[in-house]
N, C-alpha and C positions, 0 to 999 in steps of 0.2 A: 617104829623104825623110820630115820629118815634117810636120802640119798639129796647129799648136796653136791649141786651141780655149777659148774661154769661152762661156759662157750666162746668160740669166737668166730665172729662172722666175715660175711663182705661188707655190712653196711651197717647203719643203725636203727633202719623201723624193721617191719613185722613182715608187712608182704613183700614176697621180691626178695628178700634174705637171707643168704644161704651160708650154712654151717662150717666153717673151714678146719673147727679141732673142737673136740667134747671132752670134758672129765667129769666123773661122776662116782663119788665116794659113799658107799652105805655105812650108815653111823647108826649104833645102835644106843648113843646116848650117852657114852662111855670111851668108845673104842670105833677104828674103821675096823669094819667086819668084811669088804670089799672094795672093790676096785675097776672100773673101767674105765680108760682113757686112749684117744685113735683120734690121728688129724684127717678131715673127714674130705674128699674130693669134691667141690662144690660146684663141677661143671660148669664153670662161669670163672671169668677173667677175677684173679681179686685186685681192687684197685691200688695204686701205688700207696696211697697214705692209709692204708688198713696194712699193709709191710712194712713200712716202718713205724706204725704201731705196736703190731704183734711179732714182729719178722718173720709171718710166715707166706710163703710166696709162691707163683704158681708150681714152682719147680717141685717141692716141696711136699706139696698135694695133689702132685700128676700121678701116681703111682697109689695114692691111699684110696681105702675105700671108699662109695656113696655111701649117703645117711640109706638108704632101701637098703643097702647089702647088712651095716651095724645094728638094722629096727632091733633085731630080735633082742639082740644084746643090751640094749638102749629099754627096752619095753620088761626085759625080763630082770633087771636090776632095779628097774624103780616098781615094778609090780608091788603093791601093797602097802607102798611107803609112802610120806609125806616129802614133796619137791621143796627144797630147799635152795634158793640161790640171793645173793647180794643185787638187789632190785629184781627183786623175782618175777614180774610180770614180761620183762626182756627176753630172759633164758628160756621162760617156761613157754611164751607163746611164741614164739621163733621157731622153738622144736614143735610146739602145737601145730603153726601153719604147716610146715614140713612136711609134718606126717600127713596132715591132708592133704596135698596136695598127689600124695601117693597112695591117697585111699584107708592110709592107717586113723584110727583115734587114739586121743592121747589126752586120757583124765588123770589128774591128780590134783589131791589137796595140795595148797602149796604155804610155805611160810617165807616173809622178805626177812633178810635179817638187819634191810635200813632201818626199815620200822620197827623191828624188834628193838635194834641198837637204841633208838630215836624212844621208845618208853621205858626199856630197863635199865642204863646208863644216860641218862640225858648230860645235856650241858657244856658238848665239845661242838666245836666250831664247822666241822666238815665230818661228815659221814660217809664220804669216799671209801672203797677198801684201801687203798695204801693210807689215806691220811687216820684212818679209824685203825688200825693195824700199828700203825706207828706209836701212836697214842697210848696205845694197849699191850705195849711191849709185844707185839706178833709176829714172830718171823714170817718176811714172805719174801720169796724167792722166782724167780722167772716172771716179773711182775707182763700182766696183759698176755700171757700163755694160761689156758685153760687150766692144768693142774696147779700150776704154782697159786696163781688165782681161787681155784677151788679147796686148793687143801689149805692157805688161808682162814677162810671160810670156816672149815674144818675147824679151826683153833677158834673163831669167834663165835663160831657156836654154841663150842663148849663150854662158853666163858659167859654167853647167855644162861645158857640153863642153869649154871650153879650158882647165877644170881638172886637175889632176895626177891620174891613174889613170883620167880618167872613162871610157873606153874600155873598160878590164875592167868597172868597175862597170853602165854601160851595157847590157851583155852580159848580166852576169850576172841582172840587173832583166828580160832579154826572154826569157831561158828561162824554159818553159811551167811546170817544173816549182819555179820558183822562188816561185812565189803571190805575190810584191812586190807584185803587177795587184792582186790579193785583199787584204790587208792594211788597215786602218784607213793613213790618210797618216803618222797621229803616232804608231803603233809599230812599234819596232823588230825586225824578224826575228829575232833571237838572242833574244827574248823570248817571242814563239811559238814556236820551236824548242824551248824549254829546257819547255814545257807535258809531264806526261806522259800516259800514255795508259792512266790509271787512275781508279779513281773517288774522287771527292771533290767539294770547291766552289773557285769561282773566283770571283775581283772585278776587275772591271774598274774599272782608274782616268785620272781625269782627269791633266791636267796640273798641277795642283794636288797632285797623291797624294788627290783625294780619292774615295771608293768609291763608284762610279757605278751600279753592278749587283755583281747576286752570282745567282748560278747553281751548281747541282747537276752533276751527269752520272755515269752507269761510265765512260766515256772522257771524259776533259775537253780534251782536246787536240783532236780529233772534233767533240765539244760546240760551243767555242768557235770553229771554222770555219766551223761551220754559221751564228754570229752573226754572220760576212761576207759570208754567201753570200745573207742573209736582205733582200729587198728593199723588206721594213715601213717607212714611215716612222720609227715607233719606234728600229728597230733601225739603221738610216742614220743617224740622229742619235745615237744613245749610241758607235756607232763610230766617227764623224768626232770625238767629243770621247775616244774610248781614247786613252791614251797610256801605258800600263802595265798588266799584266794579273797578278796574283798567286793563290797554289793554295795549299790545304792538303789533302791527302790523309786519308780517312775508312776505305776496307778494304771498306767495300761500300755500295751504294745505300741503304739506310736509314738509316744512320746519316750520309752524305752529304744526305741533306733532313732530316733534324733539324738540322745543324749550317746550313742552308742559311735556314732558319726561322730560327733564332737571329739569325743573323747580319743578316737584312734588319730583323728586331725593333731591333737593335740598332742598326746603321750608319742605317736609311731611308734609301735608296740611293734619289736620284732618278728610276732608270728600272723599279724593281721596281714595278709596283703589286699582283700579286695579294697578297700579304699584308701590304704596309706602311700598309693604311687606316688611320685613325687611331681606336682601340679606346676606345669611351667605356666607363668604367664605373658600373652603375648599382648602389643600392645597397636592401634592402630595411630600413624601418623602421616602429617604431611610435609610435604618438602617440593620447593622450586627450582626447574628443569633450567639450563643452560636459554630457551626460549624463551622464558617467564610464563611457562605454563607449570600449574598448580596439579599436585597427583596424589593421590590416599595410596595409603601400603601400608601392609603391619611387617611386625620382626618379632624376636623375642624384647620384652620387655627390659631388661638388662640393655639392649643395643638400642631401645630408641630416647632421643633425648627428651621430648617433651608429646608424651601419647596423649591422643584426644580420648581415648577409653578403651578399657582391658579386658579384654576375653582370656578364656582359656584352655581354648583349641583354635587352629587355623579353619574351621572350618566356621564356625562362626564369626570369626573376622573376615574371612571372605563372604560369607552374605550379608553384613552389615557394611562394606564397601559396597556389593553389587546394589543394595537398599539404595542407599546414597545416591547411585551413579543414575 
């Protein structure tokens, strides 16, 4: 039995998240056998561009219940089932934190159906629900509303399972020891597989090939797990957008963050921030006063005409003036 679900929130990482509408459909394979769906009071402001995302607004969800008052309901439909959502790790741990944070647990096997889509249908260009839906002849309706959203799902699911092999594949997605659960939706296992377990740097890429992140480690394979398991904001979004993960091997840690340095210097990888700030340089020079007296100053670089030499903070240009003076 599974129960496939959609959400929608205020934001887009894990903690801090909170639920603004749920649906949740029990499928027994065949047929919906149930039903629950409630736009959910998230006691918290939703921001303007999560409205006209979803158009659902505070007005809207002043009157509906909290997720504490729906647990029961929420807990007693997926009781016993396999969690089912379109980038499953989003839906399922969002409602996962939830509930802890009000004391509930909240286990369940779960299956993605990116990933699913991504081995039993391969070879379409975007596995978006609308753009995979579209592809697939799927009607969907109230697109970024939880039901319309979910009962979608509903129709690609079943268009999974009556696929050719889905039954091994299926299987093989529920064993524990297979991390499918764990996985960004848009990469592919044989690609964390092939990670090794030495040191060096790694880049995470988009579906673009372009270089999203770049990272160190003595284990890169270790390393990079740990950026799944990680339930940052930050890091929920740089891995809903992985879709490729490449290595170069260094021989040991140091020279693995040198080459780690370089590399963010070089690519500015949109999720790096400690070192890719943008390095102004400033330049020291001199120039003659109306009196013909001679005076060092620095500026930015860009403003002086001909610098005697270049730092890259004012504060070492001021002590390499006072050196001087």
């Amino acid at each position: 039995m599974y129960t496939i679900v959609d959400i929608e929130t205020t934001g887009n990482g894990i903690k801090g998240n909170k639920i603004t509408e749920i649906a949740i459909f029990k499928f027994d394979g065949q047929k919906v056998v149930d039903e629950f769906t409630s736009l959910v009071n998230p006691e918290c402001e939703i921001p303007y561009f999560i409205t006209g995302l979803t158009g659902i607004d505070n007005h809207m969800v002043r009157n509906a219940p909290t997720l504490v008052e729906i647990a029961p309901q929420i807990l007693e439909i997926t009781q016993d089932t396999i969690f089912v959502a379109h980038s499953v790790n989003f839906d399922y741990n969002v409602i996962k934190e939830e509930f802890r944070t009000v004391g509930i647990s909240f286990v369940r096997k779960k299956l993605c159906t990116v990933r699913l889509s991504r081995r039993l249908i391969p070879g379409y260009s975007s596995y978006s629900l609308g753009k995979l839906c579209s592809s697939l002849n799927i009607p969907i309706t109230d697109r970024h509303r939880a039901r319309g959203d979910a009962y979608a799902t509903v129709h690609l699911f079943r268009k999974l399972l009556e696929t050719e092999n889905s039954e091994t594949v299926f299987t093989s997605f529920l064993n524990a020891r297979s991390q499918e659960a764990t996985l960004p939706p848009s990469l592919q296992r044989e690609v964390y597989e092939s990670l090794p377990s030495k040191p060096g740097v790694y880049y995470f890429k988009n579906s673009k090939g372009e270089i999203i992140y770049v990272g160190k480690a003595k284990n890169i394979k270790k390393r990079v797990l740990s950026h799944f398991y990680d339930k940052s904001t930050k890091e929920v979004q740089m891995c809903r957008e992985t879709s490729n993960i490449d290595f170069e091997l260094s021989g040991n840690e140091l020279l693995a963050l040198l080459m780690e340095s370089a590399a963010i210097k070089h690519h500015y990888p949109l999720f790096n921030r400690a070192q890719k700030r943008n390095v102004v340089p400033y330049g020291v020079f001199s120039y003659e006063d109306r009196q013909g007296i001679m005076h060092l100053a620095f500026n930015k670089l860009s403003q002086v005409p001909r610098s005697l030499i270049t730092f890259y903070n004012t504060t070492d240009c001021r002590l390499f003036i006072e050196q001087m003076c």
